[in-house]
N, C-alpha and C positions, 0 to 999 in steps of 0.2 A: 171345300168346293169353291169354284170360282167361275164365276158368270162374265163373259163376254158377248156386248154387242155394238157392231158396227152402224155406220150412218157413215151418208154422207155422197156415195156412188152417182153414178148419171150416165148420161151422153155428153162429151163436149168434143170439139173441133179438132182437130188435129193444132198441135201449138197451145190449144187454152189451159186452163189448170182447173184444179180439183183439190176439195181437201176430203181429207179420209179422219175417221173419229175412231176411236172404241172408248167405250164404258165399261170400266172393267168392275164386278160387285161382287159378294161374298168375302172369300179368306184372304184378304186383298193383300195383307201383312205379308203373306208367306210371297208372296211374285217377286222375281228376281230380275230376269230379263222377259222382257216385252217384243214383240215386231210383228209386223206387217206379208205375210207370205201372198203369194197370186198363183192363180192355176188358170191358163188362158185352152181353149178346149183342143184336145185330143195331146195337150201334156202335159209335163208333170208340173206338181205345183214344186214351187222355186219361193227362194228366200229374195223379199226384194229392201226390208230394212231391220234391221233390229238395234235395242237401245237396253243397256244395262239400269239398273237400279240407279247407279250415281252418272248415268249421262252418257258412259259411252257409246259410240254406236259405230255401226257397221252396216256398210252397203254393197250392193250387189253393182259391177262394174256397167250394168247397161241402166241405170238410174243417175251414178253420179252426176254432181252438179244441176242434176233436175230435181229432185223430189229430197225433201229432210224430215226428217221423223223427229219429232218430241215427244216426251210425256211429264204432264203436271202427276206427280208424287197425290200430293196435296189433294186433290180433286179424283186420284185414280181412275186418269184418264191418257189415253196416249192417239197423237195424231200423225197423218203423213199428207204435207202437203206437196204435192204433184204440180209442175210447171211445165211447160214444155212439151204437151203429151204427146206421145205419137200413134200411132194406129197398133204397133205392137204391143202398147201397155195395155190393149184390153182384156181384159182377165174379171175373174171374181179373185174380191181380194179378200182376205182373210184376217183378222186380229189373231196372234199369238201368244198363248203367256206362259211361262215356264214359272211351277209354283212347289214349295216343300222340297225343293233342288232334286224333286224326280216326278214330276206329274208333269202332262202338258195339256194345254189347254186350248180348245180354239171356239172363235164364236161362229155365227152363220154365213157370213160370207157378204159382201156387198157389190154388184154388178158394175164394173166399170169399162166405157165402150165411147174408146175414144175413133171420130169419122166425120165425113164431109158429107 
């Protein structure tokens, strides 16, 4: 099993930034790829980063050049820091972990509600 939990969500302005967290705990070994999904309301949740075991990553074309995802191995932890926000990125956002290369995993959700 494997335990995800987020931090980190808010209100911020249109323009300002946010960082995003997960704690990922349990059978931490077996986690392969990691990311970040959003489900902003009335659709569907959407991939907006994900990052491989050895670093690589992948983004969703309406994030690029604003938001990067990390993850410390070491700490089994994975972040997404948010620049630029706009009123469309408000969503609850999700930690994702793909683990034993057929389970998935997700944690609780963190409210994110970017506005003036």
């Amino acid at each position: 099993q494997v335990q995800l939990v987020e931090s980190g969500g808010g209100l911020v302005q249109p323009g300002g930034s946010l960082r995003l967290s997960c704690a990922a705990s349990g059978m931490i070994f077996s986690i392969s790829t990691m990311a970040w999904y959003r489900q902003a309301p009335g659709k569907q949740r959407e991939l907006v980063a994900a990052i491989t075991s050895d670093g690589g990553t992948n983004y969703a074309d309406s994030v690029k050049g604003r938001f990067t995802i990390s993850r410390d191995n070491a700490k089994s932890t994975m972040s997404l820091q948010m620049n630029s926000l706009k009123p469309e990125d408000t969503a609850v956002y999700y930690c994702y972990a793909y683990a034993y290369a057929r389970y998935h995993y997700w944690g609780q959700g963190t409210q994110v509600t970017v506005s003036s």
